[in-house]
Gaussian input, Z-matrix of N, CA and C with variables (Angstrom, degrees):
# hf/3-21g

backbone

0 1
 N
 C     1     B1
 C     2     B2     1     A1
 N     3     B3     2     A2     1     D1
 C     4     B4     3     A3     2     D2
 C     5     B5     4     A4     3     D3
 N     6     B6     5     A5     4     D4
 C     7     B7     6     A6     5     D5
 C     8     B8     7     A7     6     D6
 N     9     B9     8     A8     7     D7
 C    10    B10     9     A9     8     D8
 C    11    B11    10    A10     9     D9
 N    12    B12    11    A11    10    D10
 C    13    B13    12    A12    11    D11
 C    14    B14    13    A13    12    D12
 N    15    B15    14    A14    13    D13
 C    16    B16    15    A15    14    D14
 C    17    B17    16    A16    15    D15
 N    18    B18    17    A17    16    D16
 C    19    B19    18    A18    17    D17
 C    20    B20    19    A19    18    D18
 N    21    B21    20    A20    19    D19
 C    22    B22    21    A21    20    D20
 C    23    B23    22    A22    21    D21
 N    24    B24    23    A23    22    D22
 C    25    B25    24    A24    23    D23
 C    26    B26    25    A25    24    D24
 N    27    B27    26    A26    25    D25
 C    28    B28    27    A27    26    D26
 C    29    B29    28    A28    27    D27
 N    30    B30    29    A29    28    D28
 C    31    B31    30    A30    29    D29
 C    32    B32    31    A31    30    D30
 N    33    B33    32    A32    31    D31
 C    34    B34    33    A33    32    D32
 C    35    B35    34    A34    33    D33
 N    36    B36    35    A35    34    D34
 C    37    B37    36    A36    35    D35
 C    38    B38    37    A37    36    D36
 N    39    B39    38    A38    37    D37
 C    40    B40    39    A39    38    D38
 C    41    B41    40    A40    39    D39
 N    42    B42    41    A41    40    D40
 C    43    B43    42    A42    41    D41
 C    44    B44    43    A43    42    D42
 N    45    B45    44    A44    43    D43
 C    46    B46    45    A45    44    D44
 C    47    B47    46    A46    45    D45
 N    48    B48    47    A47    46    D46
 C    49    B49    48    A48    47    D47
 C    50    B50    49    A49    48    D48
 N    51    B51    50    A50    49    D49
 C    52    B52    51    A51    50    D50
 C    53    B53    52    A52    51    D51
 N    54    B54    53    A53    52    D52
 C    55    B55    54    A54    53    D53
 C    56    B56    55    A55    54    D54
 N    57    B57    56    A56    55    D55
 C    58    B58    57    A57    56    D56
 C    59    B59    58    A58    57    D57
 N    60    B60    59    A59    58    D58
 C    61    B61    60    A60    59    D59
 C    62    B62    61    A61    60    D60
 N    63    B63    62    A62    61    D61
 C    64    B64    63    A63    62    D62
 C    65    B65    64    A64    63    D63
 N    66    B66    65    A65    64    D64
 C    67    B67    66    A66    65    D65
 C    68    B68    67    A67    66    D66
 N    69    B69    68    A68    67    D67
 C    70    B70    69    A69    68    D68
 C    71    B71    70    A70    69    D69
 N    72    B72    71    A71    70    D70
 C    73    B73    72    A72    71    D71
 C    74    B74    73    A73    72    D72
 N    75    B75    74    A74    73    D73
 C    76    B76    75    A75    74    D74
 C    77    B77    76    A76    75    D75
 N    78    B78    77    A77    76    D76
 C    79    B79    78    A78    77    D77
 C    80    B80    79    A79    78    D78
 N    81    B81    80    A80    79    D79
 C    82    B82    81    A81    80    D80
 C    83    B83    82    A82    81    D81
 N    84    B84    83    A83    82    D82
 C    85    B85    84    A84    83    D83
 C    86    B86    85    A85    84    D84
 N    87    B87    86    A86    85    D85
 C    88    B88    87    A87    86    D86
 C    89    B89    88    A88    87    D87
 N    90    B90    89    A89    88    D88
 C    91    B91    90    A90    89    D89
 C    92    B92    91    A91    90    D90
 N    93    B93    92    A92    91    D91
 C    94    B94    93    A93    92    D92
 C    95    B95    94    A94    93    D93
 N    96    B96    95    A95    94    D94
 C    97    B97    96    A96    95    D95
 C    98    B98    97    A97    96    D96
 N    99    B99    98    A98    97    D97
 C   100   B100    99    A99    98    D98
 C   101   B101   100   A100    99    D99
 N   102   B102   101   A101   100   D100
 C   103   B103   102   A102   101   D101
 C   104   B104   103   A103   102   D102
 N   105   B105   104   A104   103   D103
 C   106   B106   105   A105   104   D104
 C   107   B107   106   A106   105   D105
 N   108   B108   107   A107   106   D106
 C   109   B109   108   A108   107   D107
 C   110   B110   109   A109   108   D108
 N   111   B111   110   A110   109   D109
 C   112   B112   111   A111   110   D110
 C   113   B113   112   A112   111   D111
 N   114   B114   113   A113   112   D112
 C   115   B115   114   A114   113   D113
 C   116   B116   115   A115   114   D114
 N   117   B117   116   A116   115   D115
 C   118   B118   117   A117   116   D116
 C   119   B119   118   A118   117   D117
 N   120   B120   119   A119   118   D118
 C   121   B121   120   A120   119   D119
 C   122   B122   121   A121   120   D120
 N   123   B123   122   A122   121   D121
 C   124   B124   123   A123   122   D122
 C   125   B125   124   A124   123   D123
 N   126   B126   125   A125   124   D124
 C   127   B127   126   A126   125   D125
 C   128   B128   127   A127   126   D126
 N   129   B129   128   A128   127   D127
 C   130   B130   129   A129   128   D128
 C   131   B131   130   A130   129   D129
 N   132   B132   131   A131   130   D130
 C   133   B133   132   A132   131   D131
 C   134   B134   133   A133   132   D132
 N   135   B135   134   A134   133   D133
 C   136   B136   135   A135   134   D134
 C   137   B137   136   A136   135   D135
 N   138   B138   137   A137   136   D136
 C   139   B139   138   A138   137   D137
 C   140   B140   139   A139   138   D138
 N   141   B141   140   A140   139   D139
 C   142   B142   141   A141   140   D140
 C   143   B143   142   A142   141   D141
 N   144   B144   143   A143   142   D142
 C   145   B145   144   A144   143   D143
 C   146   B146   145   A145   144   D144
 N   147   B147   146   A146   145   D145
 C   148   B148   147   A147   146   D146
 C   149   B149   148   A148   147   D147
 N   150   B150   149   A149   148   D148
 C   151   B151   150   A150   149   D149
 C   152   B152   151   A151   150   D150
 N   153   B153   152   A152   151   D151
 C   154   B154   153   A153   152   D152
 C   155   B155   154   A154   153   D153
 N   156   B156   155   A155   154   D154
 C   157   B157   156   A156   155   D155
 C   158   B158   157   A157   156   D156
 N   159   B159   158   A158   157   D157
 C   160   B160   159   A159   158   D158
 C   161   B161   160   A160   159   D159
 N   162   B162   161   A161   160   D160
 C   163   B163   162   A162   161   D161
 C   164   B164   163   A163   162   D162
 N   165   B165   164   A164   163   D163
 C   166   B166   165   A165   164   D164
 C   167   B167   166   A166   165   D165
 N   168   B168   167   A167   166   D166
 C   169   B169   168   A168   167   D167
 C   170   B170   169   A169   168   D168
 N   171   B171   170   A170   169   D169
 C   172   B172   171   A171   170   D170
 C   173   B173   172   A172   171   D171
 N   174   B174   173   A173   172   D172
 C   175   B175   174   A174   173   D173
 C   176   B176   175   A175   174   D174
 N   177   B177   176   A176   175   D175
 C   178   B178   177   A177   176   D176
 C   179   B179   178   A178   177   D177
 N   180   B180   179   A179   178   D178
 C   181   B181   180   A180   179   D179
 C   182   B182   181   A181   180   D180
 N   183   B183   182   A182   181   D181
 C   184   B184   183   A183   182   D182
 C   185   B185   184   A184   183   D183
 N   186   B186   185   A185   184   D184
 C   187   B187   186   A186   185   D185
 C   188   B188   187   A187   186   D186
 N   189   B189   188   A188   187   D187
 C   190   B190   189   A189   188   D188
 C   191   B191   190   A190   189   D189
 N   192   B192   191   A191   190   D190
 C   193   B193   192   A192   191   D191
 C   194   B194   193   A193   192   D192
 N   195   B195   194   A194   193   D193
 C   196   B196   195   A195   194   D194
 C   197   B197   196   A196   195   D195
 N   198   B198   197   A197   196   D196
 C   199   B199   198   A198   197   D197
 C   200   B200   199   A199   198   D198
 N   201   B201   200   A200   199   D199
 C   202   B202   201   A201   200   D200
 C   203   B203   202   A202   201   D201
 N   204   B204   203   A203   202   D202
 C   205   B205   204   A204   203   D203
 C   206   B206   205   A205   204   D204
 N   207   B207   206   A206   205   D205
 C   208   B208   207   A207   206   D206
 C   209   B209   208   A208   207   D207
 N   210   B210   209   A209   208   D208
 C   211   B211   210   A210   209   D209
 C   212   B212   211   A211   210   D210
 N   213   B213   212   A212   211   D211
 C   214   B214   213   A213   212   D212
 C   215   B215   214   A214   213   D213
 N   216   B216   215   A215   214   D214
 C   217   B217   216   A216   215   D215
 C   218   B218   217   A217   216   D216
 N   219   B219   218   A218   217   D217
 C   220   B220   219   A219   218   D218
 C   221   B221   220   A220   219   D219
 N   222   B222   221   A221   220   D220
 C   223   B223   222   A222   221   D221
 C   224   B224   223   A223   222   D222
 N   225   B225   224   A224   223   D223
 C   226   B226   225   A225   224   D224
 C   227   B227   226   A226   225   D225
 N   228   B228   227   A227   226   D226
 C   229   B229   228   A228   227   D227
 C   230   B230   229   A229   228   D228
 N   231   B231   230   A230   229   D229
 C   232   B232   231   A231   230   D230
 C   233   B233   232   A232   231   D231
 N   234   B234   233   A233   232   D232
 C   235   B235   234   A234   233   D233
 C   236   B236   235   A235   234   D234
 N   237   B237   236   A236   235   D235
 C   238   B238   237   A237   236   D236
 C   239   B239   238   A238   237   D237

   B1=1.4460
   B2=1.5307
   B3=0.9308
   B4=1.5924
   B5=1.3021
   B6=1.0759
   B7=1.8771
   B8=1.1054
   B9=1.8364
   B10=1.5189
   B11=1.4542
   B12=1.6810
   B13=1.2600
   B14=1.2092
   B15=1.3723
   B16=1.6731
   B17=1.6697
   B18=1.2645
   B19=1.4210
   B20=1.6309
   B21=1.4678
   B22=1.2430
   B23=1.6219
   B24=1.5078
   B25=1.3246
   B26=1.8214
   B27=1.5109
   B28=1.3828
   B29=1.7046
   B30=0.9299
   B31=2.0642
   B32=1.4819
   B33=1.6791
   B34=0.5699
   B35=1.7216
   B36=0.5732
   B37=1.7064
   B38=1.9587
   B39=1.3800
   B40=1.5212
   B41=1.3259
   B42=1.4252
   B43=1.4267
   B44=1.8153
   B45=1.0731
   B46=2.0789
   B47=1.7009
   B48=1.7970
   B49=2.0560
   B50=1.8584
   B51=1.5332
   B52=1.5309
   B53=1.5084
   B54=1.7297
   B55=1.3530
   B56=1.6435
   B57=1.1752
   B58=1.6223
   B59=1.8590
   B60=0.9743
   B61=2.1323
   B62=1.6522
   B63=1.0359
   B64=1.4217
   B65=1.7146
   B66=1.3265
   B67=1.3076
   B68=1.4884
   B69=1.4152
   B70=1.1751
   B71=1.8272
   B72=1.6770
   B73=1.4456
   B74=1.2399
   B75=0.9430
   B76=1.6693
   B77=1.2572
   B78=1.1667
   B79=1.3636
   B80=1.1712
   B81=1.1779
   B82=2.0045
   B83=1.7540
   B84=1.2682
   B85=1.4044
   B86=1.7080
   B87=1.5172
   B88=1.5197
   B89=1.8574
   B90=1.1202
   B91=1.2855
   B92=1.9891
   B93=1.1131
   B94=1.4315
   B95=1.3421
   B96=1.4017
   B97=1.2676
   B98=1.5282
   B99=1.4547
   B100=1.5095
   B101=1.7517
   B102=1.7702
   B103=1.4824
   B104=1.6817
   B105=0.9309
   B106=1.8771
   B107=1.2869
   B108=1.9583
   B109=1.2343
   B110=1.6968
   B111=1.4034
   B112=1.4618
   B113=1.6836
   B114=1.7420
   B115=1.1290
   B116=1.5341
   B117=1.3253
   B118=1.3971
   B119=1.3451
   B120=1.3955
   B121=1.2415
   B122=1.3737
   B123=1.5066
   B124=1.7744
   B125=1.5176
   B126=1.2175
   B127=1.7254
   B128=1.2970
   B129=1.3767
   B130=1.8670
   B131=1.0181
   B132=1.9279
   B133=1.3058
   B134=2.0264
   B135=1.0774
   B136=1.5923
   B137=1.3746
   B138=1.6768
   B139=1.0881
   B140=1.3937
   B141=1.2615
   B142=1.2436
   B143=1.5927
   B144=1.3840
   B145=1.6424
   B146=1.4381
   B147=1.5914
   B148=1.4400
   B149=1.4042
   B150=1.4955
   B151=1.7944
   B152=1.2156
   B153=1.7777
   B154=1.4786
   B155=1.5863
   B156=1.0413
   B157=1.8146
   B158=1.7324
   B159=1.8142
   B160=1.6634
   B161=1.4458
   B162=1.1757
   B163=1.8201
   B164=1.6093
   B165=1.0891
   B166=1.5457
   B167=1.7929
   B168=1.1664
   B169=1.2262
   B170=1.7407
   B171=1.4705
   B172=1.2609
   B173=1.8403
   B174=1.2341
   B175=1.6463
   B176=1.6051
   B177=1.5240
   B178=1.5965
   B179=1.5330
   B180=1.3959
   B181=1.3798
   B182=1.7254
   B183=1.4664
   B184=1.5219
   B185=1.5017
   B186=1.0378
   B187=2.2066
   B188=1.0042
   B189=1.4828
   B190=1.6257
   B191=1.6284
   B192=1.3854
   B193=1.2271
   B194=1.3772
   B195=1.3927
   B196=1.4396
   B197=1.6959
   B198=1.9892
   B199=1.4607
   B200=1.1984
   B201=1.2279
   B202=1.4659
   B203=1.6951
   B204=1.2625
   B205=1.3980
   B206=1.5400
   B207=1.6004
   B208=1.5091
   B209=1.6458
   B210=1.1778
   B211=1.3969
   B212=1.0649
   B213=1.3632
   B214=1.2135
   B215=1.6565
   B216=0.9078
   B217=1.4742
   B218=1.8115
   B219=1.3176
   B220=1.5604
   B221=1.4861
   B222=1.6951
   B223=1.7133
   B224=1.3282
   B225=1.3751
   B226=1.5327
   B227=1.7296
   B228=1.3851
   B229=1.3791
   B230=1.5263
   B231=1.1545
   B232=1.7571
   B233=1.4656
   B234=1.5423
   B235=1.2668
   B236=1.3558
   B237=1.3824
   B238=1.3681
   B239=1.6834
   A1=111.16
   A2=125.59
   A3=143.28
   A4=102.70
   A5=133.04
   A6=129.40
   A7=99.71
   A8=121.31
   A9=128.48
   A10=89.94
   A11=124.07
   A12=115.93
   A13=120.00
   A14=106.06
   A15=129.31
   A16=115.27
   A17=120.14
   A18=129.10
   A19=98.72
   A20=130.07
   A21=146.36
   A22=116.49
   A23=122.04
   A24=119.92
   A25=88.60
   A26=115.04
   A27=128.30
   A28=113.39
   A29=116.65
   A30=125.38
   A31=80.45
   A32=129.35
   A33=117.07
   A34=118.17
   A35=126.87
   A36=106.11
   A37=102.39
   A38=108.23
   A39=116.58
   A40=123.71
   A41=124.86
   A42=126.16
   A43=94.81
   A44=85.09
   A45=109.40
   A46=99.22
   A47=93.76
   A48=75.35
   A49=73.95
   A50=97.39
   A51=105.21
   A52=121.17
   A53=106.12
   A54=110.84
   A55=120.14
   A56=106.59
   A57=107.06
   A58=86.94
   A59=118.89
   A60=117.28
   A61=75.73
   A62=158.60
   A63=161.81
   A64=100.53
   A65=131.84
   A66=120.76
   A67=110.51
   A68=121.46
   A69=116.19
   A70=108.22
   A71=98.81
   A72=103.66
   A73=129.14
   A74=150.08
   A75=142.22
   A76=114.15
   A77=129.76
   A78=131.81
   A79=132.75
   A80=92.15
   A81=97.27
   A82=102.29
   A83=115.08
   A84=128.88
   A85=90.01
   A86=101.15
   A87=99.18
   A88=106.19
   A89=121.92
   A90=116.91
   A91=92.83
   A92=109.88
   A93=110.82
   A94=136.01
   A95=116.64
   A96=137.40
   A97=102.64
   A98=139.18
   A99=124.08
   A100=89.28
   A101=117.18
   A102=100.29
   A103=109.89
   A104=90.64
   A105=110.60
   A106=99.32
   A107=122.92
   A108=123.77
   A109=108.80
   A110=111.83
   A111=124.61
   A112=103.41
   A113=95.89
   A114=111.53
   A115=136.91
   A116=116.46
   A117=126.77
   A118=138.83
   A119=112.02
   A120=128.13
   A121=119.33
   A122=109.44
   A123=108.69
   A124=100.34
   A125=126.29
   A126=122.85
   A127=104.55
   A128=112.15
   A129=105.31
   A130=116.73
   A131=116.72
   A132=109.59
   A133=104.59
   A134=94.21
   A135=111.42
   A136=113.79
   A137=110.99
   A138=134.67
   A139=128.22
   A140=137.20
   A141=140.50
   A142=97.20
   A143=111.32
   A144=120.43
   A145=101.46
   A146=117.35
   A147=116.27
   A148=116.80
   A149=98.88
   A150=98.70
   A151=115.07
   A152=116.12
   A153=112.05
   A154=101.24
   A155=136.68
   A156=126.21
   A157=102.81
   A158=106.78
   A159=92.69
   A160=128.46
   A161=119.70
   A162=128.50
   A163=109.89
   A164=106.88
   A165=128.72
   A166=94.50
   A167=131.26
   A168=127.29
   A169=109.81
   A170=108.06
   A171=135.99
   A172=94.40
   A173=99.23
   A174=136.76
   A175=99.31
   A176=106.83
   A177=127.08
   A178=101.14
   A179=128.39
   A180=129.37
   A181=113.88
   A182=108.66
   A183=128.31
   A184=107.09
   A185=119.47
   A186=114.97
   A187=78.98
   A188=100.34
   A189=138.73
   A190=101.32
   A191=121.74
   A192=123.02
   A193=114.24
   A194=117.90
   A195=130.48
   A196=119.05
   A197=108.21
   A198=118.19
   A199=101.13
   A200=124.65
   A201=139.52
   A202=102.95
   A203=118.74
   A204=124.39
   A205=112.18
   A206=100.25
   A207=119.97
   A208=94.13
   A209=144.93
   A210=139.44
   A211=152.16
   A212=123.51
   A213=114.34
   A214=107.56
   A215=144.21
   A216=146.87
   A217=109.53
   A218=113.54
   A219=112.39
   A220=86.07
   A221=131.17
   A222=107.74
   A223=121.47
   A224=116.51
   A225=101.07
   A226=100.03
   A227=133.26
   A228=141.25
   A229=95.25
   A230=119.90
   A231=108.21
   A232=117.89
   A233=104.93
   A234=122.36
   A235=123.63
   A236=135.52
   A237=136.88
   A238=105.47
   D1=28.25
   D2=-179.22
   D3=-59.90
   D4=-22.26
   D5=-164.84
   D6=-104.91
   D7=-45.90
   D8=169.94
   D9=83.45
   D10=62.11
   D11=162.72
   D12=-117.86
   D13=34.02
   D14=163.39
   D15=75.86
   D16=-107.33
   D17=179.16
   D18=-117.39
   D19=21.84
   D20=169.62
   D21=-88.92
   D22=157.43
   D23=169.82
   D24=-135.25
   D25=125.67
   D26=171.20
   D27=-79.41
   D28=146.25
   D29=175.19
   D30=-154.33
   D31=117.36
   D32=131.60
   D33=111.94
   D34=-148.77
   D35=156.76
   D36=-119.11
   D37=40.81
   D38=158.23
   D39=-137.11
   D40=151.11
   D41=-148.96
   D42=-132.76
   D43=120.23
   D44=-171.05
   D45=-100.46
   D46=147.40
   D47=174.60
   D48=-127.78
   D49=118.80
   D50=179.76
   D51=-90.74
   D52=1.81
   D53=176.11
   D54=-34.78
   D55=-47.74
   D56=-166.75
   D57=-58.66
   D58=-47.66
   D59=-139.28
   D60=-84.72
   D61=-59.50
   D62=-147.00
   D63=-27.97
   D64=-41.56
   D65=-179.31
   D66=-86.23
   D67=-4.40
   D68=-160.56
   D69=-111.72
   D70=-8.78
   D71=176.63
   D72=-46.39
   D73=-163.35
   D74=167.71
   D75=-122.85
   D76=-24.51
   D77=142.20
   D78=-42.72
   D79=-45.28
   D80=-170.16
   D81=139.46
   D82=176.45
   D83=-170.68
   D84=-93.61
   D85=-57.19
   D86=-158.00
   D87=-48.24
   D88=-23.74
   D89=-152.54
   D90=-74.89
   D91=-49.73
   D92=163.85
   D93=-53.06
   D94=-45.53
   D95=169.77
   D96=-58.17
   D97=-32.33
   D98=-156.51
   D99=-107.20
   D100=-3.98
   D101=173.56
   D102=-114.96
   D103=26.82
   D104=-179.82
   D105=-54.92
   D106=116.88
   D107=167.97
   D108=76.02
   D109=37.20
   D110=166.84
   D111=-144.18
   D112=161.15
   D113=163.44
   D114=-74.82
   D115=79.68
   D116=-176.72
   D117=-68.26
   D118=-6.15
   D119=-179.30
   D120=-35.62
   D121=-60.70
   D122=179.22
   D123=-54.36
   D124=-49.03
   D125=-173.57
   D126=-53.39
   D127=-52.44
   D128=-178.56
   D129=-50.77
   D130=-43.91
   D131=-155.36
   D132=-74.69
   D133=-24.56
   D134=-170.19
   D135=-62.65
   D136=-42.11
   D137=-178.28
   D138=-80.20
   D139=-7.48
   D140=-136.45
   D141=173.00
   D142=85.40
   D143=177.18
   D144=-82.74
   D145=-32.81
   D146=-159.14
   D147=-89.07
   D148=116.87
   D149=-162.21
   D150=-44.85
   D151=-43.59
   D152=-165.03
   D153=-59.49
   D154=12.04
   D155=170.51
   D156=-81.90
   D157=-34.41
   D158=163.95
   D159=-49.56
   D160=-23.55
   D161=-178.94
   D162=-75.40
   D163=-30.25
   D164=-172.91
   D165=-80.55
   D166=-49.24
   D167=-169.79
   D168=-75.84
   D169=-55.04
   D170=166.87
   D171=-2.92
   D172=-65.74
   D173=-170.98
   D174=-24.53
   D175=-53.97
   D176=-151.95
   D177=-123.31
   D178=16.85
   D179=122.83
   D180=-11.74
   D181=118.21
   D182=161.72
   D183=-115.22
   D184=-64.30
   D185=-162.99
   D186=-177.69
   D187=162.12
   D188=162.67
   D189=-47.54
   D190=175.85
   D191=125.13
   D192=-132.68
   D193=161.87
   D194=-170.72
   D195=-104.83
   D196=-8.57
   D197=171.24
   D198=-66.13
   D199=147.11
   D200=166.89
   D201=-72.01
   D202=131.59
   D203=158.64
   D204=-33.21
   D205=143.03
   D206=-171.33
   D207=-103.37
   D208=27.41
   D209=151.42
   D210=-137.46
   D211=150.84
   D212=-154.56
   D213=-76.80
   D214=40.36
   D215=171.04
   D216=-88.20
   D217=-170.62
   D218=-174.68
   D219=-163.16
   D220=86.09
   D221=146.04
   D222=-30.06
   D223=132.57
   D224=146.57
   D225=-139.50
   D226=168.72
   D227=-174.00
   D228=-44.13
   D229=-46.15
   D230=-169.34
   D231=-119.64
   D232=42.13
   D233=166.98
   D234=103.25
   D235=-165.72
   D236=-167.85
   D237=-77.01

């Protein structure tokens, strides 16, 4: 809970509440459940090459946020 984004999961500078999809992941629940209220972005991006999973997230859209990311990483189009 280091980011303190409550019952939220962040990608990005947007904050998803993935509770509902959590049984339906393909991983498993736990893998969501143990990053509940952190910044996951590098995991998403790492995890999930295939765009159509953006449509899937789209879904579980909450708000923007306006905190600046808590890491030291750098997206860029062709990686870290």
């Amino acid at each position: 809970m280091d980011d303190d984004y409550g019952d939220f999961w962040r990608v990005h500078d947007n904050l998803y509440g993935l509770s509902p999809f959590m049984e339906n992941h393909p991983a498993g629940s736990q893998r969501l459940e143990m990053s509940r209220g952190t910044d996951i972005t590098e995991l998403f991006e790492c995890s999930h090459p295939n765009p159509n999973v953006d449509k899937i997230l789209a879904k579980y859209f909450v708000k923007k946020t306006d905190i600046p990311r808590n890491s030291p990483y750098t997206l860029q189009p062709d990686g870290f």
